[in-house]
C-alpha positions in Angstrom: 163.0 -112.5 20.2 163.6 -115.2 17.5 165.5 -115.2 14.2 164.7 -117.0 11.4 167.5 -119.2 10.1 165.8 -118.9 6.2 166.4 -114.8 6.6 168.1 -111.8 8.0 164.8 -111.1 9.8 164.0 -111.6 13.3 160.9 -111.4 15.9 160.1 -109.5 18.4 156.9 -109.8 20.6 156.3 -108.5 24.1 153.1 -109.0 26.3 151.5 -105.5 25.5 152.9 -104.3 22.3 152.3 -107.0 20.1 154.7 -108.9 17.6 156.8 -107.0 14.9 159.2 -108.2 12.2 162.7 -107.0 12.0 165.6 -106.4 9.8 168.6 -107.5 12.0 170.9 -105.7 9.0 169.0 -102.4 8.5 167.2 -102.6 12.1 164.2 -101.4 10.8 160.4 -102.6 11.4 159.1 -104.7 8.2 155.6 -106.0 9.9 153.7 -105.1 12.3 151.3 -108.0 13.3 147.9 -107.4 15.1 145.5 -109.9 17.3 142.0 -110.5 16.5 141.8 -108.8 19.7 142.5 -106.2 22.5 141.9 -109.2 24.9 144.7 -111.1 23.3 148.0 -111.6 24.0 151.8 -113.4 23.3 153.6 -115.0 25.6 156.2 -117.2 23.6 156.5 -117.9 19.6 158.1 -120.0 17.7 159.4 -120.5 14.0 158.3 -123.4 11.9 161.3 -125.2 11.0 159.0 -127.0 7.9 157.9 -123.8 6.7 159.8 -120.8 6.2 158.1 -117.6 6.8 155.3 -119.5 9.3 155.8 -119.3 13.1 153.3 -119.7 15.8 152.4 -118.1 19.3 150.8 -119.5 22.3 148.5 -117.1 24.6 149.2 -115.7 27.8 146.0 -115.7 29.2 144.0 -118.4 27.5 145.5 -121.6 25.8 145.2 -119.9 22.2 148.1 -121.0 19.7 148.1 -118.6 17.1 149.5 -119.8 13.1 151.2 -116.6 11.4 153.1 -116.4 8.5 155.5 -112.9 7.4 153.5 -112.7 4.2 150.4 -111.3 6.2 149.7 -109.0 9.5 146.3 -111.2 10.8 146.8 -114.7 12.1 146.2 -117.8 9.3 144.6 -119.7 12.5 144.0 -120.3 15.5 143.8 -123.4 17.8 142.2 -123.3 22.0 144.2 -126.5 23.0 143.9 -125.2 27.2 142.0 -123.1 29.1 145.3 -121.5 30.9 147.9 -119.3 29.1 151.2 -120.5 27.7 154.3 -120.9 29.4 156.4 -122.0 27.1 156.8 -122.8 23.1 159.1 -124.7 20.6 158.7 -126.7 16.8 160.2 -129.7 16.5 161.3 -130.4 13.1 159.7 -133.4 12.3 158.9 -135.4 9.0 155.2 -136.9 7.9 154.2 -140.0 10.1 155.4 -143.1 9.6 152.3 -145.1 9.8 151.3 -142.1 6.4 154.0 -143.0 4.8 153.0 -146.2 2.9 150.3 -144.6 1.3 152.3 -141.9 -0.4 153.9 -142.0 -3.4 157.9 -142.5 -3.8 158.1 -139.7 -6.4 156.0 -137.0 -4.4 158.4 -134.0 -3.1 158.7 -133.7 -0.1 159.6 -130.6 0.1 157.5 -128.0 2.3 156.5 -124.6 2.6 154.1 -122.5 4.4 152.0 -123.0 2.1 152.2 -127.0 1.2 149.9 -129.7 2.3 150.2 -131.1 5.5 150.1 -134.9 4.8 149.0 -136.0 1.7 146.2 -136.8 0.7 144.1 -133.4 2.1 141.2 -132.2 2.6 141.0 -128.5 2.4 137.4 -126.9 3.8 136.5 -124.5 1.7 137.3 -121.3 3.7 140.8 -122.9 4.3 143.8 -122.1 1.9 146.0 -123.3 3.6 147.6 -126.5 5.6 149.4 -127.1 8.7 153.2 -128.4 7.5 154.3 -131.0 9.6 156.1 -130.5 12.4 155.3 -131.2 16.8 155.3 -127.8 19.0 156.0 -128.5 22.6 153.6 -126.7 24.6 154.1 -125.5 28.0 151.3 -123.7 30.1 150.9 -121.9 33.1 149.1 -124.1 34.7 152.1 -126.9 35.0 150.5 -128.6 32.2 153.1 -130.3 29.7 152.3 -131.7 26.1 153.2 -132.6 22.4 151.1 -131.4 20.0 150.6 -132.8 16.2 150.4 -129.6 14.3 149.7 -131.5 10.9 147.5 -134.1 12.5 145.9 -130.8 14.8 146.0 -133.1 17.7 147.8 -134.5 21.2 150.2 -136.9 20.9 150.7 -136.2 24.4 149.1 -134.3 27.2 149.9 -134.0 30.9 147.1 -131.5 31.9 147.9 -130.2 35.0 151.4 -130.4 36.9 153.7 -128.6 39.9 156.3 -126.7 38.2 158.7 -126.4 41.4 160.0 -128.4 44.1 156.7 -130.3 45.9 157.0 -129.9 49.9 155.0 -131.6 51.2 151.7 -134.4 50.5 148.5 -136.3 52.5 145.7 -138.5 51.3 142.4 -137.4 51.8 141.3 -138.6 55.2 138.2 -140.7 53.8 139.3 -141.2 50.2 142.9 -142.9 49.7 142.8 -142.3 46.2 142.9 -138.7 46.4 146.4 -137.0 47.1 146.9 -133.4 47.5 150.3 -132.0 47.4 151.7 -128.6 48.3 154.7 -127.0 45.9 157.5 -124.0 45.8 155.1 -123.3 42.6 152.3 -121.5 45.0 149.5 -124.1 44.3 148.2 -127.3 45.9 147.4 -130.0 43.8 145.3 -132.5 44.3 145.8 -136.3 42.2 143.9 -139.3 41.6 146.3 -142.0 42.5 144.2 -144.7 39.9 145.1 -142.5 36.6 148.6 -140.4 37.8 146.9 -137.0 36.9 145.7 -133.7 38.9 141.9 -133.2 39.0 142.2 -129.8 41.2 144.7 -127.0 41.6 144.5 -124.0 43.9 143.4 -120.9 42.7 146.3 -118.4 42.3 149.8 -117.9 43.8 150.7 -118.0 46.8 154.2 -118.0 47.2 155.7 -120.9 48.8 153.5 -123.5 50.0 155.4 -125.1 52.3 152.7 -127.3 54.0 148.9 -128.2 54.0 146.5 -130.4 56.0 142.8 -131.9 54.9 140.1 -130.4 56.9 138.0 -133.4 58.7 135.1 -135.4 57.7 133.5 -134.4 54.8 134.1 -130.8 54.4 136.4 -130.8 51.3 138.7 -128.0 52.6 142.8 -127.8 53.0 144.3 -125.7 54.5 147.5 -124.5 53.5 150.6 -122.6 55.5 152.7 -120.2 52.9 155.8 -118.1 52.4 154.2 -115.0 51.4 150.3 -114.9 52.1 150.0 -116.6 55.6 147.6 -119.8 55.7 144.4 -119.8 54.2 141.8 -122.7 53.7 140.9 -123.4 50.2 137.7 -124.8 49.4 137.8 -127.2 46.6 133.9 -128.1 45.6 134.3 -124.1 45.7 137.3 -123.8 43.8 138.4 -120.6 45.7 140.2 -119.4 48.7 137.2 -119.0 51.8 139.7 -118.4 54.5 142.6 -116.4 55.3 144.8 -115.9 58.1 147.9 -113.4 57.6 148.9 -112.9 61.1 150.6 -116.9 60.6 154.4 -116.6 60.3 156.6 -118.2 57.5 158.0 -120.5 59.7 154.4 -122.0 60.8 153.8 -126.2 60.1 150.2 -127.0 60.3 149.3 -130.7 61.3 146.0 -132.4 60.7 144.3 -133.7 63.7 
């Protein structure tokens, strides 16, 4: 649930039901909004701070962020920026670039709306009648995955793709590659990094509770095999990119060692 600092209104989205506008005086429904969808979902929204009556929602299942305004039920847009769902969502407040700045001129308003141009000067398509105002949404996924998005610009300032999310527990090199590091977290994955760029390149499939350690299968069989709170050990596969293996009968208290 947000409130909108312009009005008495405030949203309310839930996973199932959808996203509705409400009067916080009279508590009464003024909008309900609907997906392009039945396969879509919210997980998190946010107002834009630029733009009164515009707020955005990210996706539960797939990366989707979603542009809305109060003035209509169906999204104005919509943007795939990752293949997993949201996490988390918020707008910075933020003025036009810097490096934009020079050529605009002094006596232009500044002033935005939901319906303004984004930075001046722009070029609308012609099945676009509207702009992105400026502003930066923190994005937050599912995944781990962490980034700064330029909603005027529509592009990454910044963008960690994958990441652990909890506590890391434990970590081993791949026996015959050094720059390979796989690391097991409180988050239920293992991750696997390429020490050369600082980035994950693999994540388990799934949750799996706990992962409190893991151990590289031998030779060249691309396997790990992890030891967890909830689900026993199980090997994971990672040309694969699923779970091949699992043993439940392990306790919670097992440590696995590679030979």
């Amino acid at each position: 649930m947000l409130s909108d600092e312009h009005d008495v209104s405030f949203s309310v989205s839930n996973l199932h039901n959808g996203i509705r506008l409400v009067d916080s005086e009279a508590l009464v429904c003024i909008t309900s909004f609907c997906f392009p969808s039945a396969a879509a979902s919210v997980q998190c929204l946010a107002w834009v701070p630029s733009a009164p009556g515009m707020f955005i929602t990210g996706d539960s299942q797939v990366g989707v962020l979603r542009v809305w305004n109060v003035s209509r039920s169906t999204p104005l847009d919509s943007f795939k920026l990752k293949k997993t769902g949201f996490h988390a969502l918020h707008v910075l407040n933020s003025p036009l670039a810097k490096k934009a700045q020079s050529s605009c001129s002094p006596s232009k308003s500044q002033h935005t709306s939901s319906t303004s141009e984004a930075v001046p000067p722009p070029t609308l398509s012609q099945n676009r009648s509207f702009s992105l105002p400026p502003g930066h949404a923190v994005c937050c996924f599912m995944d781990g995955g962490v980034g700064l998005y330029d909603m005027g610009a529509k592009k990454w300032d910044f963008l960690r793709d994958l990441g652990h999310v909890e506590t890391i527990f434990d970590c081993k090199f791949k026996p015959d590659d050094p720059n390979l590091l796989a690391t097991a977290s409180f988050d239920g994955t293992i991750k696997i990094w390429d020490t050369n760029t600082l980035t994950a390149v693999y994540t388990s499939p799934g949750n799996e509770g706990v992962v409190y350690s893991l151990s590289w299968a031998p030779g060249d069989l691309n396997c790990i095999a992890g030891a967890t709170s909830r689900n026993g050990a199980f090997i994971w596969d990672v040309r694969k990119g699923k779970i091949i293996t699992r043993f439940n009968e392990v306790t919670v208290t097992s440590k696995m060692t590679s030979s």
